[in-house]
C-alpha positions as CSV (number, residue, x, y, z in Angstrom):
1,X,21.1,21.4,-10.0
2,X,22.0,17.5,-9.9
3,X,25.4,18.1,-8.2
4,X,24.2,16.6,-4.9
5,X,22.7,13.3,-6.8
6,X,24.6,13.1,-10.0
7,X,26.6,9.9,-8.5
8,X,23.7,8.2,-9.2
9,X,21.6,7.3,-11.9
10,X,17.9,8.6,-11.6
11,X,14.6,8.3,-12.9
12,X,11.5,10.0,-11.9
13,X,8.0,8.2,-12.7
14,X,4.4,9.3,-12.6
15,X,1.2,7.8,-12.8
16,X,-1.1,10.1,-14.7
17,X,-5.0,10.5,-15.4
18,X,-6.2,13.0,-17.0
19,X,-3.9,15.1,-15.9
20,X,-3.6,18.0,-18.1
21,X,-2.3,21.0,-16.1
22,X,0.0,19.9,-14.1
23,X,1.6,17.2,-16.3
24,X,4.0,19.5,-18.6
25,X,5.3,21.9,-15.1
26,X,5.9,18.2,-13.1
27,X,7.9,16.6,-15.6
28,X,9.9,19.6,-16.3
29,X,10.8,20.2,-12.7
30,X,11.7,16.1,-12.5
31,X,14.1,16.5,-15.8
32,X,15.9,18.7,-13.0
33,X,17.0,16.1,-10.5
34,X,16.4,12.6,-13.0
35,X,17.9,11.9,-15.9
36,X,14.6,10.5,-17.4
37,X,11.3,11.1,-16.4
38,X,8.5,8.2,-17.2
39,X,4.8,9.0,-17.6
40,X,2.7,6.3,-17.4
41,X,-0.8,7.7,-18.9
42,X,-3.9,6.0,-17.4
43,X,-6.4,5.6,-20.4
44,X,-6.5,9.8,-19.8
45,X,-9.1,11.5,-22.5
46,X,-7.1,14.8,-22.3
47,X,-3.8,16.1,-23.5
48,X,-2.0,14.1,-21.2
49,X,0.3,12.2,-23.1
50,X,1.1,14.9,-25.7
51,X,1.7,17.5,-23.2
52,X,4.2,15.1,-21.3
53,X,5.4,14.3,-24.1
54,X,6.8,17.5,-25.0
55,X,7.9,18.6,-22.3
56,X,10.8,15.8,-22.6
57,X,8.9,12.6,-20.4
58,X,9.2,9.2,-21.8
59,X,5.4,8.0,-22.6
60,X,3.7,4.7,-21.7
61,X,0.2,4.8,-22.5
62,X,-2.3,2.8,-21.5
63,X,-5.5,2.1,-23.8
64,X,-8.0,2.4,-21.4
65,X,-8.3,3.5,-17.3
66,X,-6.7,0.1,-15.6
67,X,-6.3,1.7,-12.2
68,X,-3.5,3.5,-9.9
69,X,-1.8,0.0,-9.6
70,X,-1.6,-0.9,-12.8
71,X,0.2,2.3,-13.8
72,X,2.6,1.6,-10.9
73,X,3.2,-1.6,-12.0
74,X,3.8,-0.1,-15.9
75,X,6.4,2.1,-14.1
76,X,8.6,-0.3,-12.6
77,X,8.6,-2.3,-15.7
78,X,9.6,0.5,-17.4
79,X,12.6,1.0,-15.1
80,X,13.7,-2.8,-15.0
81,X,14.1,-2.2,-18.3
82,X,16.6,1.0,-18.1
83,X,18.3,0.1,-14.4
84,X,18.5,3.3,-12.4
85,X,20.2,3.1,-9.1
86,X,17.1,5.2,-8.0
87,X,13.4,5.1,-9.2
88,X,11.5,7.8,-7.6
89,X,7.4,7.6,-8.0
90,X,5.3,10.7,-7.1
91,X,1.8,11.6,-8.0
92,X,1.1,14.0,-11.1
93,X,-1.2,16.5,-9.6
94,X,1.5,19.0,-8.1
95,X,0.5,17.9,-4.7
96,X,4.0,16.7,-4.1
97,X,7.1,18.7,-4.3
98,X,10.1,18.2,-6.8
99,X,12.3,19.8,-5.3
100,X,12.7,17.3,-2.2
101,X,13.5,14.7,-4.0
102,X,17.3,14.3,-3.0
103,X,15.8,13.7,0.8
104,X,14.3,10.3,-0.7
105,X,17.6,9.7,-3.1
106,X,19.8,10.5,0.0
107,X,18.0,7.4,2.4
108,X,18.5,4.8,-0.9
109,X,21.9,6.2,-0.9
110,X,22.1,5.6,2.7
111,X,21.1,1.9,2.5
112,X,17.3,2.0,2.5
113,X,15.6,0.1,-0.2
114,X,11.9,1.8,-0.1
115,X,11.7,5.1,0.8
116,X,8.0,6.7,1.6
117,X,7.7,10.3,1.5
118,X,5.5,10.8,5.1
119,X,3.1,13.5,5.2
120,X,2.6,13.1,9.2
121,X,4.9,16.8,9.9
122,X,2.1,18.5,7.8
123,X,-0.6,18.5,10.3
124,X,-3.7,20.8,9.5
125,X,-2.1,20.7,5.2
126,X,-4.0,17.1,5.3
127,X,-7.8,17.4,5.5
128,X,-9.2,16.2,8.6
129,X,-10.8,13.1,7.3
130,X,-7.7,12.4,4.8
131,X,-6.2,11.8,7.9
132,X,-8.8,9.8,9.3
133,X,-8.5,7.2,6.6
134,X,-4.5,7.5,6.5
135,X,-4.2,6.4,10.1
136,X,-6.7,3.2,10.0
137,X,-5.1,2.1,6.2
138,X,-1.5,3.0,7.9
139,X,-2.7,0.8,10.7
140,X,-4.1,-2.3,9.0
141,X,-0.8,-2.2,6.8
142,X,1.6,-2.3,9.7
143,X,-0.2,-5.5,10.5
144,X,0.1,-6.6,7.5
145,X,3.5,-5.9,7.2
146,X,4.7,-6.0,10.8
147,X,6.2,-2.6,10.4
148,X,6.1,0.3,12.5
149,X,5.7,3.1,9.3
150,X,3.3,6.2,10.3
151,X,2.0,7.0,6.6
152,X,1.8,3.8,4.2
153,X,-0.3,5.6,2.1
154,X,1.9,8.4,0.5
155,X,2.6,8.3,-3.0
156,X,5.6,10.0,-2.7
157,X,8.4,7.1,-3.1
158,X,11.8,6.2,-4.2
159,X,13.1,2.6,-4.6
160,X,16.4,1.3,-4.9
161,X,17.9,-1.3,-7.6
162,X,17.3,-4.2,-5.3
163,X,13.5,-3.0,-4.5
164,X,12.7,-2.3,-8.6
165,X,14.1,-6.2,-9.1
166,X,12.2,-7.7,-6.4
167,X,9.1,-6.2,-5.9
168,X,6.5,-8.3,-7.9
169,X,2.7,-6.5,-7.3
170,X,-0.7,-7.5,-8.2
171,X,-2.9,-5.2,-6.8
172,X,-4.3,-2.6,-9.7
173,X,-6.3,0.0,-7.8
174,X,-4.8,2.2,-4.7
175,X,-3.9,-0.5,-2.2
176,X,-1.0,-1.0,-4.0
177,X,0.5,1.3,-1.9
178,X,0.0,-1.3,1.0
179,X,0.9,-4.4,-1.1
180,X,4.3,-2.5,-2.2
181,X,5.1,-2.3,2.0
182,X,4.0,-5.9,2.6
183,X,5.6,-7.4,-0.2
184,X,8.8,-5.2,1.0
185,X,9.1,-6.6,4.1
186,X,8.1,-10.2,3.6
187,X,11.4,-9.7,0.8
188,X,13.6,-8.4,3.7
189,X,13.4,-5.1,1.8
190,X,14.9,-1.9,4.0
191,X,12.0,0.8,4.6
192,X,12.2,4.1,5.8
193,X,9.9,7.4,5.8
194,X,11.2,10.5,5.5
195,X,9.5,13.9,6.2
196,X,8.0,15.5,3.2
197,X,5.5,18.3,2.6
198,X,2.4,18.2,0.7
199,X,-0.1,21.0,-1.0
200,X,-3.5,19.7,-2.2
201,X,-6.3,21.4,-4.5
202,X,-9.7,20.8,-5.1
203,X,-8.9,18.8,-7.7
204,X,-5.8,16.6,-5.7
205,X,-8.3,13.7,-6.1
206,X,-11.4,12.8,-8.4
207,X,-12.3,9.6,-6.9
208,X,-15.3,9.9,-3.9
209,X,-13.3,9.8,-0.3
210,X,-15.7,7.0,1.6
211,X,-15.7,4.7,-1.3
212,X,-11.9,4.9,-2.1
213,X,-11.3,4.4,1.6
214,X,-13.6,1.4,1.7
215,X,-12.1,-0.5,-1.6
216,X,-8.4,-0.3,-0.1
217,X,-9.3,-1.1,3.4
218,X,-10.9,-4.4,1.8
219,X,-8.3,-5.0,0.1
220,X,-5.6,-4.9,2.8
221,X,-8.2,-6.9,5.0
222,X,-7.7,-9.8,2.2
223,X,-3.7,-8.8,2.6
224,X,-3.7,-9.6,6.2
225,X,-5.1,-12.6,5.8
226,X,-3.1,-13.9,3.1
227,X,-0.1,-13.0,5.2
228,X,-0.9,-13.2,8.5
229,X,-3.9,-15.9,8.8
230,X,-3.5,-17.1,12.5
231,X,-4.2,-13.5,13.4
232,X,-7.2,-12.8,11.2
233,X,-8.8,-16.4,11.8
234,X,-7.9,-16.3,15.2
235,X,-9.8,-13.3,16.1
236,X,-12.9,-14.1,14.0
237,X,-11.9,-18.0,16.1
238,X,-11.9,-16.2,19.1
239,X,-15.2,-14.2,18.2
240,X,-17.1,-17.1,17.7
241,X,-15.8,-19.2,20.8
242,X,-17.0,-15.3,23.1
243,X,-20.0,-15.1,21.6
244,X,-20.6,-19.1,22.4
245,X,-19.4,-18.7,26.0
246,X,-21.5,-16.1,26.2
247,X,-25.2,-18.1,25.1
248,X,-23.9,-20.9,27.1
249,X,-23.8,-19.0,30.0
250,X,-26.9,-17.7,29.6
251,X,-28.6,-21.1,28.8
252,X,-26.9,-22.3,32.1
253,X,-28.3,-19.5,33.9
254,X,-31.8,-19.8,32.7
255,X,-31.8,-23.9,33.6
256,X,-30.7,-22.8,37.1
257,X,-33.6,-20.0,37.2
258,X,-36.1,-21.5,35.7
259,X,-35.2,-25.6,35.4
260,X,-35.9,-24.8,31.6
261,X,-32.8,-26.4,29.0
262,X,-33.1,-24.2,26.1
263,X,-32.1,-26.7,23.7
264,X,-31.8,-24.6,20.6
265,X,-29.9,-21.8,22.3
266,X,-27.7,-24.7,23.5
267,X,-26.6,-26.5,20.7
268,X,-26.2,-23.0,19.1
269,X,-23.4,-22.1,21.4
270,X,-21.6,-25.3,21.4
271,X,-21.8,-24.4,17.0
272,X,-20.1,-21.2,17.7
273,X,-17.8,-22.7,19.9
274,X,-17.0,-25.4,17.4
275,X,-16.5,-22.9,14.7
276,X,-14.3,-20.2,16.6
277,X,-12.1,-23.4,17.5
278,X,-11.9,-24.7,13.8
279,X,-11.4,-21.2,12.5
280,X,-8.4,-20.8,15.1
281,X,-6.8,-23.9,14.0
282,X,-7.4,-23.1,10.3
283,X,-5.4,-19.9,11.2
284,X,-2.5,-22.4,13.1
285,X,-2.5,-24.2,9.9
286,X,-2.8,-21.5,7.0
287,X,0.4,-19.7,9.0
288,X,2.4,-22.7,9.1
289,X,2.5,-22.7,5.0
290,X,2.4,-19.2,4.6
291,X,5.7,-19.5,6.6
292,X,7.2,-22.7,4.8
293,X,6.4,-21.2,1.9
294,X,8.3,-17.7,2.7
295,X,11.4,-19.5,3.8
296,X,11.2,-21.9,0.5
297,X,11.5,-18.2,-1.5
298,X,13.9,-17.1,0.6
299,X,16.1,-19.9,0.2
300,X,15.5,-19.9,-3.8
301,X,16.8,-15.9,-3.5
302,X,19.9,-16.9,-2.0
């Protein structure tokens, strides 16, 4: 069942929590198309590290629930230390399908040094306000990133030998799935999608939609400005300097009306003013170092 990929070496890796049920059927579908599988247990209370255990995975266990990044992180650790030619990362609850992993092992083969697994051909298989939230976190991490990528979100992934060496993360909850694209492409890191399906159960996902949603977008919001601070200073810049226009066209109107200078709306629209210009050339500024200070890494890389 390896003849297509057995040119290269492969692991398969999975973040788990509490994950029971599926754990022992996942890994042993994985031990079909990787030569190791890696489980990294999240601080789980169940059987999940014995049953993955025997059932042939190679288990890291954390002592206590540190988050879906921190487990991600824990994986490509784990496969710096062994040096696949292909590390392929897909969630533990059976909502992702072993069996097309040699698509993703196929594009790293073909070049590609992150390849996401992208749910977008599945259509009405996503719940409706799944992908509500995919396409605004997509969105905000194509910005981020400057990429063009239609599902950022996907846990479905495989990384090449350059990408496992390179990628250095920090986030520790779920928008390390973001960080993993902008840190790709700020690295000059090849990434591709490729179609895969998806199947998910009542139990695909314990944690409440609205507030998972909400804790990645804020944290991709903090991403874009680290990254990209002309854009997120000059809109909140250009924000300020509307709303300013806008009181100090009304306080012109008024004195023209009414030969009344309302002095406190005044001097509060030449303050918004003042701030939209300083934030825009706090943006001007922030950009300039974020960019000496990309070219000073790339330049250490070479």
């Amino acid at each position: 069942m390896m003849s297509e990929t057995v040119a290269l070496k492969i692991i398969a890796a999975m973040p788990a929590y509490n994950e029971e049920k599926y754990i022992g059927s996942m890994v042993l579908q994985l031990l079909s198309y990787a030569e190791q599988v890696i489980v990294v247990d999240d601080g789980s209370i169940d059987r999940t590290s014995k049953i993955a255990g025997l059932a042939g995975a190679i288990v890291v266990r954390h002592p206590r629930n540190k988050g879906y990044g921190s487990a991600i992180q824990s994986i490509l650790a784990e496969a710096r230390k062994r040096d696949p030619d292909v590390l392929v990362i897909l969630d533990a609850d059976s909502q992702h399908n072993p069996d097309e992993i040699p698509r993703l092992v196929k594009a790293v083969s073909e070049g590609a040094d992150v390849v996401i697994g992208c749910r977008k051909t599945q259509g009405n298989a996503v719940p409706a306000y799944r992908r509500f939230g995919q396409r605004i976190l997509s969105t905000l991490t194509n910005i981020s990133a400057r990429e063009k990528l239609s599902d950022t979100e996907s846990g479905f992934r495989a990384y090449s030998r350059k990408a496992i060496a390179t990628l250095e993360l920090k986030e520790a909850g779920m928008a390390i799935s973001s960080e993993i694209v902008s840190v790709a492409a700020s690295q000059g890191l090849r990434i591709t999608e490729v179609p895969i399906s998806v199947k998910y159960t009542d139990d695909s996902s314990t944690m409440n939609p609205v507030i998972h949603g909400m804790s990645v977008f804020n944290r991709i919001f903090i991403m874009i400005s680290e990254r990209r601070p002309l854009l997120t200073f000059g809109i909140i810049g250009g924000i300020f300097i509307a709303f300013g226009i806008f009181m100090g066209i009304l306080v012109i109107m008024t004195l023209q009306a009414r030969q009344i200078l309302q002095t406190g709306s005044a001097l509060l629209s030449m303050l918004f003013i003042t701030t939209g210009v300083l934030s825009i050339f706090t943006g001007i500024i922030l950009s300039v170092l974020v960019r000496r200070m990309e070219n000073s890494l790339r330049r250490n890389e070479k």
